[in-house]
TORGU-508544 format. One line per 2 residues: number of its first residue (from 0); their letters; for each residue x, y, z of C-alpha. Coordinates in steps of 0.25 Angstrom, whole numbers, plus 5000, padded with zeros to 4 digits. Each point is the difference from the previous one (the first is absolute). Last residue first. Layout:
NUM	a	X:Y:Z ~ ...
***
This chain:
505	xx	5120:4977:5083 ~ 4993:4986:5005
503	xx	4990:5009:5008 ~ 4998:5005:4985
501	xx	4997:4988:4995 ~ 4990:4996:5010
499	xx	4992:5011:4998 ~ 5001:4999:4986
497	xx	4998:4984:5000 ~ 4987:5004:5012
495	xx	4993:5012:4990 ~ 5002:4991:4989
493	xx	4990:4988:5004 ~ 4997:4992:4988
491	xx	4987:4998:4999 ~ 4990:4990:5004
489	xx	4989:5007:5004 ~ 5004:4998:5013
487	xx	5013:5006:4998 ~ 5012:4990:4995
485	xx	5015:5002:5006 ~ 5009:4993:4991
483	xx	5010:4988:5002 ~ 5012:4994:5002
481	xx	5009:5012:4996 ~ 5010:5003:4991
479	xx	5004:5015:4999 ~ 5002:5008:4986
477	xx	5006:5014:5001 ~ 4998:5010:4989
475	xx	5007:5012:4998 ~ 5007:4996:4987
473	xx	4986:4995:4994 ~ 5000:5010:4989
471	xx	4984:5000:4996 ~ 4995:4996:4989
469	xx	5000:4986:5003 ~ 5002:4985:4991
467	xx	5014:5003:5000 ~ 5004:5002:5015
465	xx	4993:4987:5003 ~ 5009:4990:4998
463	xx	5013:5009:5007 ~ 4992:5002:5013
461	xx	4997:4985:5000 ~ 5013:4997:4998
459	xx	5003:5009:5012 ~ 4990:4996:5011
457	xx	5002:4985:4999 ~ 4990:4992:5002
455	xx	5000:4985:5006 ~ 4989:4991:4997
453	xx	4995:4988:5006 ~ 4987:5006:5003
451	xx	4998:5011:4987 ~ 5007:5013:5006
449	xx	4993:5013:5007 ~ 5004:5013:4995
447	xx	5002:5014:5006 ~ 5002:5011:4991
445	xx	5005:5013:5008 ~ 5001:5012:4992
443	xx	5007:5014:5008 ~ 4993:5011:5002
441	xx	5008:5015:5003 ~ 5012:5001:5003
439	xx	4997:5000:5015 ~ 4993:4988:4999
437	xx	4985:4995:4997 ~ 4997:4987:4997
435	xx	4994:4998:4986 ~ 4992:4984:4998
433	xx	5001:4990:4990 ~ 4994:4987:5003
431	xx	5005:4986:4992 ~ 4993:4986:5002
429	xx	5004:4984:4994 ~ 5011:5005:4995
427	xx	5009:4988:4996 ~ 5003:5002:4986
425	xx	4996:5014:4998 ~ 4986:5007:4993
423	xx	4997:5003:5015 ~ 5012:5010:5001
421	xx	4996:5007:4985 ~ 4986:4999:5005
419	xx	5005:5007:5014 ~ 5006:5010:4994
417	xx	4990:5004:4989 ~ 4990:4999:5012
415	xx	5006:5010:5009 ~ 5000:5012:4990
413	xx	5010:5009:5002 ~ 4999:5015:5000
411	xx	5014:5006:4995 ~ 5003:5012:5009
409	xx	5012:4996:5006 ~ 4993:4985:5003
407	xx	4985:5003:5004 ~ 4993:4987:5003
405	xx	4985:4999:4996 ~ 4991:4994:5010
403	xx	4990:5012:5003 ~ 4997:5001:4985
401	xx	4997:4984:5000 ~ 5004:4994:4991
399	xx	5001:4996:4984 ~ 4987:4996:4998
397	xx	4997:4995:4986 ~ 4986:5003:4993
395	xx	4994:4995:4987 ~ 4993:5011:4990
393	xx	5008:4991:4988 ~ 5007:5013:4995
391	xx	5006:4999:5016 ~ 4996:5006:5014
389	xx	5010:5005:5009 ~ 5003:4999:5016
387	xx	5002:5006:5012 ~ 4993:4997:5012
385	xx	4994:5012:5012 ~ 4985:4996:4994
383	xx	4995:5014:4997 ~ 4987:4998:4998
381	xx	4990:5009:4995 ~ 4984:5006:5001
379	xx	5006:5012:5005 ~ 5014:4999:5005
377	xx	5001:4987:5008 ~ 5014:4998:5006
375	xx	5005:5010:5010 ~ 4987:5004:5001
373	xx	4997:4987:5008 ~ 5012:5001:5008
371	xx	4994:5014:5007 ~ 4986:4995:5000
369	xx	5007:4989:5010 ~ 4987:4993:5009
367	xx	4998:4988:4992 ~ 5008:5002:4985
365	xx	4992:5004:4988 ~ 4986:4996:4993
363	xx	5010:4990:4994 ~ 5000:4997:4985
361	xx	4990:4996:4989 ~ 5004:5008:4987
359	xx	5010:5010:4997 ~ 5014:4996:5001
357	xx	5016:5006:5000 ~ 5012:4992:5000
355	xx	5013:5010:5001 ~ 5007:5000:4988
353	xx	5010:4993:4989 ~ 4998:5000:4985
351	xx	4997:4990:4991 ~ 4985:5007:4997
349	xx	5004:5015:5001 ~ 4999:5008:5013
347	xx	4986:5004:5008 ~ 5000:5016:5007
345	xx	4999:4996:5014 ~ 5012:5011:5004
343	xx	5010:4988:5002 ~ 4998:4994:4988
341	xx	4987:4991:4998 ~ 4998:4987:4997
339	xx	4983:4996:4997 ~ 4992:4989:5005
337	xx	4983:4999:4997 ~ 4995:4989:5008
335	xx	4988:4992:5002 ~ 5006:4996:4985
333	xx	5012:4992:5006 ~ 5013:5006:4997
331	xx	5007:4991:4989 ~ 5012:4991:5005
329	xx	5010:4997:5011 ~ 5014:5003:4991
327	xx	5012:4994:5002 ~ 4995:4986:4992
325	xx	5000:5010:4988 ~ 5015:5000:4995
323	xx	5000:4981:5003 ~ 4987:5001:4988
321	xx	4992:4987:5000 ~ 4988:5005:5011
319	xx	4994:4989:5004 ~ 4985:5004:5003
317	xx	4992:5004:5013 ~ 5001:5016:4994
315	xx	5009:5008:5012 ~ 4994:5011:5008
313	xx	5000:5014:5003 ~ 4994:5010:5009
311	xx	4995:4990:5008 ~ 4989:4998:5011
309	xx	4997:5006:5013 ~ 5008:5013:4996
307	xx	5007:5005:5012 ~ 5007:4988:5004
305	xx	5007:5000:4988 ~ 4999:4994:4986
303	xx	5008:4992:4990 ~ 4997:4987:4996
301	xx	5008:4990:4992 ~ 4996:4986:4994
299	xx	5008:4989:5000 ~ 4995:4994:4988
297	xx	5004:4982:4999 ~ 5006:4991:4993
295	xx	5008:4996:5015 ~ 5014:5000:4994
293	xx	5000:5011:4988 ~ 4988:5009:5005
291	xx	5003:4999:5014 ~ 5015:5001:4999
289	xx	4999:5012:4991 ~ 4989:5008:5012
287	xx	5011:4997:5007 ~ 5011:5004:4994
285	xx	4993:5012:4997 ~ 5000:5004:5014
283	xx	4986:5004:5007 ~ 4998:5013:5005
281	xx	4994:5000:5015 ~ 4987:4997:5007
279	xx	4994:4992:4987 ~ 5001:4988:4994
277	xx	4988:4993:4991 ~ 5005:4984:4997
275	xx	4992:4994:4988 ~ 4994:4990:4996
273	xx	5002:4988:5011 ~ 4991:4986:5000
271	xx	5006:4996:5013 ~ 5015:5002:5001
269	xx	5008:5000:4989 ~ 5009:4989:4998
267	xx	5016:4993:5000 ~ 4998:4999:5015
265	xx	5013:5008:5002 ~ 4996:5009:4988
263	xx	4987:5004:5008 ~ 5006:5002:5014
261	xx	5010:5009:4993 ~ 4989:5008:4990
259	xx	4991:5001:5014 ~ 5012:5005:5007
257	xx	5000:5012:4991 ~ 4986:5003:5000
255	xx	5003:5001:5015 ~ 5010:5012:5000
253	xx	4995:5007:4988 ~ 4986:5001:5007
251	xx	4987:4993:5001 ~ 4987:4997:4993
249	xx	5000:4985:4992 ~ 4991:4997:4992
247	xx	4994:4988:4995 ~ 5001:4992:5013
245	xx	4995:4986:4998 ~ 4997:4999:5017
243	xx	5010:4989:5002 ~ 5009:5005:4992
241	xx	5001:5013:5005 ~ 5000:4995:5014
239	xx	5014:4989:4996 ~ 5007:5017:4993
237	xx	4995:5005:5014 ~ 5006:4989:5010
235	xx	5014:4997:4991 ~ 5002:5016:4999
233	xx	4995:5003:5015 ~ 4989:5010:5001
231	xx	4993:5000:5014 ~ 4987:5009:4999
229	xx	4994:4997:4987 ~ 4988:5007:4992
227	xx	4992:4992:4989 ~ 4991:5006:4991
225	xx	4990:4992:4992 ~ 4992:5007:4987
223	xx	4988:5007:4999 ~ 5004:5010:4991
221	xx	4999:5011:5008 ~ 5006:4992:5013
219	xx	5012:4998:4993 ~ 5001:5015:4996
217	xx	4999:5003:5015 ~ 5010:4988:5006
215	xx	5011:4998:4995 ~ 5008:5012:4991
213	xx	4992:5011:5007 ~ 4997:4998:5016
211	xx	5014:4990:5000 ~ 5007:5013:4993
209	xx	4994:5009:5010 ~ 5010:4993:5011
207	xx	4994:4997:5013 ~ 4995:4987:4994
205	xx	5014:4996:5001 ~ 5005:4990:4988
203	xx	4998:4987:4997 ~ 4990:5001:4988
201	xx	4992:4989:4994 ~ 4991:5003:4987
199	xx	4991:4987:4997 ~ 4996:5006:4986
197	xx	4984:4993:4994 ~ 4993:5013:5003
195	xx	5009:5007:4990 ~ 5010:5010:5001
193	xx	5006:5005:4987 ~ 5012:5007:5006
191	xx	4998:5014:4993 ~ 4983:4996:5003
189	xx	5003:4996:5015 ~ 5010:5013:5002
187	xx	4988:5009:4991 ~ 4990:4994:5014
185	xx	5012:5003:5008 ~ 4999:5016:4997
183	xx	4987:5001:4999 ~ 4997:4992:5014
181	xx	5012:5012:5005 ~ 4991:5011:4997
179	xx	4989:4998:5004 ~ 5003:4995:5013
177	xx	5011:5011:5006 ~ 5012:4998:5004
175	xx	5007:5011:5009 ~ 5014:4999:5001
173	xx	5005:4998:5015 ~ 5015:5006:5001
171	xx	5012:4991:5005 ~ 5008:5009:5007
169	xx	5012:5004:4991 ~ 5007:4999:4987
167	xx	5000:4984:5000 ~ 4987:5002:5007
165	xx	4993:4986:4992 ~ 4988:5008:4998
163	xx	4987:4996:5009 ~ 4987:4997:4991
161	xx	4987:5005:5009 ~ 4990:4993:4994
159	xx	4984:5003:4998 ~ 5000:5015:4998
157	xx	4987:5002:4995 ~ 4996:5005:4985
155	xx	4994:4986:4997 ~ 4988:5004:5015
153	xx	4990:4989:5000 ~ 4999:5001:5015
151	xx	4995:4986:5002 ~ 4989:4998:5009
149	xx	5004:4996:5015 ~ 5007:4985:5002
147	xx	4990:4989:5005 ~ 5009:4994:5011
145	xx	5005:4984:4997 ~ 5004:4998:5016
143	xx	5010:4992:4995 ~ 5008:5010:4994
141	xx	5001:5007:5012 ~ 5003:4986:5007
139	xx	5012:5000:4991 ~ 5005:5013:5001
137	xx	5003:4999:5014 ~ 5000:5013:5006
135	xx	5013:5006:5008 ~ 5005:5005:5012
133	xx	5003:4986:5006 ~ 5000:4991:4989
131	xx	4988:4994:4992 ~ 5001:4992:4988
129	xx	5011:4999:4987 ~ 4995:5012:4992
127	xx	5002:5010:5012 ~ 4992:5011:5000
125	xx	5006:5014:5007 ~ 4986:5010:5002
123	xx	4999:5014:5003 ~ 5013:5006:4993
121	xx	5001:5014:4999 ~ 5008:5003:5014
119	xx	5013:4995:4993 ~ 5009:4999:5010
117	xx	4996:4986:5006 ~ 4999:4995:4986
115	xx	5013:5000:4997 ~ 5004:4992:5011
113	xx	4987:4990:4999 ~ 5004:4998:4984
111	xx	5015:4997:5004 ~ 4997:4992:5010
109	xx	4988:4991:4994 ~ 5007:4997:4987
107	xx	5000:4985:5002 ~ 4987:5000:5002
105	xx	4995:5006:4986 ~ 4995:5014:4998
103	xx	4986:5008:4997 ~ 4999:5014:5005
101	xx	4989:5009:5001 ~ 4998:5013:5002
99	xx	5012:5007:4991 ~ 5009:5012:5001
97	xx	5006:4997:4987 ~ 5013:5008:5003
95	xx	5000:4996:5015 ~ 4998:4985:4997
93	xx	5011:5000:4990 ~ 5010:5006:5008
91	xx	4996:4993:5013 ~ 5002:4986:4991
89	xx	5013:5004:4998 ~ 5007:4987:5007
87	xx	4989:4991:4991 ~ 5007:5005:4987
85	xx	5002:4987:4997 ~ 4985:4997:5001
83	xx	4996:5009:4989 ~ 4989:5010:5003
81	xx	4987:5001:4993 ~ 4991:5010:5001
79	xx	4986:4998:4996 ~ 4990:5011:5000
77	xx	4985:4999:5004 ~ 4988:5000:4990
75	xx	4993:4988:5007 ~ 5003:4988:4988
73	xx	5015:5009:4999 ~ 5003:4993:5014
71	xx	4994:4987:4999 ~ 5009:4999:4987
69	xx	5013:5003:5005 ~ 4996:4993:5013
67	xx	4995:4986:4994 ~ 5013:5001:4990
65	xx	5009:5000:5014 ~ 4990:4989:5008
63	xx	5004:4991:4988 ~ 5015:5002:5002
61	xx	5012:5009:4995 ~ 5008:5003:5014
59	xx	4995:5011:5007 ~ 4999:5015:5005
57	xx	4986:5004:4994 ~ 4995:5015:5003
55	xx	4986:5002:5001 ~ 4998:5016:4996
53	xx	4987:5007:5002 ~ 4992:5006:4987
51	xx	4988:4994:4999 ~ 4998:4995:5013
49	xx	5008:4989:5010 ~ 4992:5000:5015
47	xx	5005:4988:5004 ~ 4987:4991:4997
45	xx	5002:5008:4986 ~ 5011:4992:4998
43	xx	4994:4986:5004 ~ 4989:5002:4989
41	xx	5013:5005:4992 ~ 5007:4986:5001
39	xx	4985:4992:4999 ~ 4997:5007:4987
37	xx	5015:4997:4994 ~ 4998:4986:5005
35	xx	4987:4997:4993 ~ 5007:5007:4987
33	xx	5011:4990:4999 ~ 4990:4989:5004
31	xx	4992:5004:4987 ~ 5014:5003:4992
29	xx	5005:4988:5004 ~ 5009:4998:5012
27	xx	5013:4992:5003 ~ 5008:4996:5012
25	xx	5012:4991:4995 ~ 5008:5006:5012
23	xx	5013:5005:4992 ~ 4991:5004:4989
21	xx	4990:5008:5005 ~ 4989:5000:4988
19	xx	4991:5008:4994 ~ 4989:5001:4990
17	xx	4998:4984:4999 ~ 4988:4999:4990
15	xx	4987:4996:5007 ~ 4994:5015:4998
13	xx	5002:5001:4987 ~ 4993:5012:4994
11	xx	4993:5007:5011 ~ 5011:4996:5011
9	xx	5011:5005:4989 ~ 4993:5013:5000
7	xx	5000:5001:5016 ~ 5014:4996:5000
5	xx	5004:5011:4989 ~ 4988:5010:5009
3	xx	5012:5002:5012 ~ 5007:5008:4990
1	xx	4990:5010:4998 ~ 4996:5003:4985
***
């Protein structure tokens, strides 16, 4: 099935019920409008010249005219590209990898877009959601002209998304997401969740991320239900918006799920009609999943993917879950997938033991343009995702890190999140990264932690509080305070800046 053909499903069954809805404007379609709009988007497309196979990339914050794109975009066969907009001063980067025709953006990006684009000969047409400027087209009066878009391609094996890596060991690499592939994968993410066409889902975070595409919008759209994208998050302003809307479930990341719990116990309620909470983008604390169950009453459940996958590898079950030992662990592998843990040469270790993740099932086609990088991790018909992990008796999974993340202390590997659950688990702790600066001697440990407000920390207590509850001898561990932590896009913790920034301090 194509991903474009959830709206046009939804059009056949319900077409009055609201498909989509840009929160920050209350701008709202139904399925039936939804799939009016697509039609127009990619009639306007094909005015540009856009075919089966040309990229369009979208540089813009999360709006209406963004979902139009996306859609209009895979209606005619062509490839999206999505770039964040804090990455607006690489844009030449982006444009030069993806080499795309078209390029839809929003006024206030207007330099960066026209300086990347001047050295990028590809590009035929810049559009410019907000009306016409010098250089560009306006994208409303494209719409307006309601242009009768060719025949559909019809093509579930096609390259429909171009899902950009976060580059945290290197330039951010294109995975290439197929159709097919990734409507199985969120179609078993709506079943595992128990979607419904009645779920308001409501998620904050960039459509530029793969996780918005599959936690909050394509198995919504499968089942019928109402998915809601934000632009402007604020905690008071998006926990008063998911009330308003009766929001059901709530798509976004550690960072956000936990300002809901603090909006939500300063109010002394849930927001709207809440179920559940589904995080992704980064592991999620057990604290936090604890706080959700035992204060909120509610599962936080956690996925774990990337952005070669378009969907999951694993994910949590939308229940409580009453055992504190299992809140570590993000849950079964979804049945699109088949996950297995290997050694270092592929053979698979022992249930309870650690390995590398490996997967067969719906994955990338590989990664635009780099043959070289896509061998590095597809091996015949599998994955091998780069994260270390184990599965249990239970068949759940837990993720321990990222390969490329583990910290290398006189030849003991440590494991970032144990540190920083031990840290996080402290009076006070509100965040803790861990990251290994590089030194003459070797690698040296730097945690860096990030008080409760109207708290003060003191490095050497909490060094002390922590050393039982590791594995590893904390001796040449240093523990700096800081203010706050540097967030990727995606809403992860930005290690490659504390390292950097650590060892300038060294």
């Amino acid at each position: 099935m194509l991903m474009h053909d959830l709206l046009r499903d939804g059009a056949e069954r319900t077409p009055d019920r609201v498909a989509l809805r840009w929160v920050d404007r209350d701008a709202a379609v139904t399925y039936a409008e939804g799939v009016a709009l697509m039609d127009r988007m990619a009639g306007a497309l094909a005015s540009l010249g856009v075919v089966k196979g040309d990229r369009v990339t979208v540089v813009a914050h999360n709006g209406m005219d963004y979902l139009a794109a996306m859609f209009g975009a895979w209606r005619l066969g062509a490839i999206v590209a999505l770039v964040n907009v804090k990455f607006a001063d690489e844009l030449e980067y982006y444009f030069g990898d993806h080499t795309p025709k078209v390029v839809i953006y929003t006024h206030d990006l207007k330099a960066a877009v026209f300086r990347a684009a001047s050295v990028t000969s590809s590009i035929k047409h810049l559009v410019c959601m907000d009306g016409a400027q010098d250089g560009a087209i306006a994208l409303p009066e494209l719409l307006a002209a309601n242009l009768v878009p060719p025949a559909d391609p019809m093509d579930e094996s096609a390259i429909a998304h171009l899902s950009y890596t976060s580059g945290t060991t290197g330039k951010p690499k294109g995975a290439c997401i197929r159709h097919e592939p990734t409507v199985r994968a969120t179609r078993c993410i709506a079943e595992r969740l128990r979607i419904t066409a009645s779920d308001v889902s409501f998620g904050p975070t960039a459509l530029s991320s793969s996780y918005q595409l599959v936690g909050n919008l394509l198995p919504q759209l499968g089942r019928g239900a109402t998915a809601n994208v934000m632009g402007k998050w604020t905690r008071v302003t998006g926990w008063d918006a998911m009330d308003r809307l009766g929001a059901t479930l709530f798509i976004a990341n550690p960072t956000l799920l936990a300002e809901v719990l603090d909006e939500s116990k300063v109010r002394g309620r849930l927001p709207g009609k809440l179920r559940l909470g589904l995080s992704g983008g980064g592991p999620v604390p057990p604290l936090l999943k604890k706080a959700w169950r035992d204060e909120l009453k509610l599962p936080l459940v956690e996925s774990f993917g990337q952005s070669e996958l378009g969907g999951f590898m694993g994910l949590g079950l939308p229940e409580l879950e009453p055992d504190d030992a299992k809140l570590g662990r993000v849950g079964p592998p979804l049945p699109d997938k088949e996950i297995s843990i290997i050694d270092p040469s592929g053979a698979k270790v022992a249930n309870g033991k650690l390995g590398e993740i490996a997967l067969r099932g719906g994955f990338m086609a590989g990664y635009w343009g780099r043959p070289e990088k896509t061998a590095e991790v597809i091996r015949g018909d599998i994955l091998v995702t780069g994260d270390i992990g184990f599965l249990d008796a239970d068949g759940c999974l837990t993720m321990r890190g990222r390969r490329s993340e583990l910290v290398h202390v006189d030849g003991t590997a440590w494991y970032p999140r144990d540190i920083e659950e031990a840290l996080g688990a402290q009076p006070g702790v509100a965040q803790a990264a861990l990251v290994g600066v590089k030194a003459a001697g070797g690698v040296t440990p730097v945690a860096f932690v990030v008080p409760l407000p109207g708290t003060r920390l003191d490095p050497a207590p909490l060094k002390s509080a922590i050393a039982p509850l590791v594995a590893v001898d904390l001796a040449p561990l240093s523990i700096r305070v800081v203010e706050l932590l540097p967030m990727t896009p995606t809403g992860k913790i930005a290690k490659a800046e504390l390292a950097a920034s650590a060892a300038e301090a060294a």
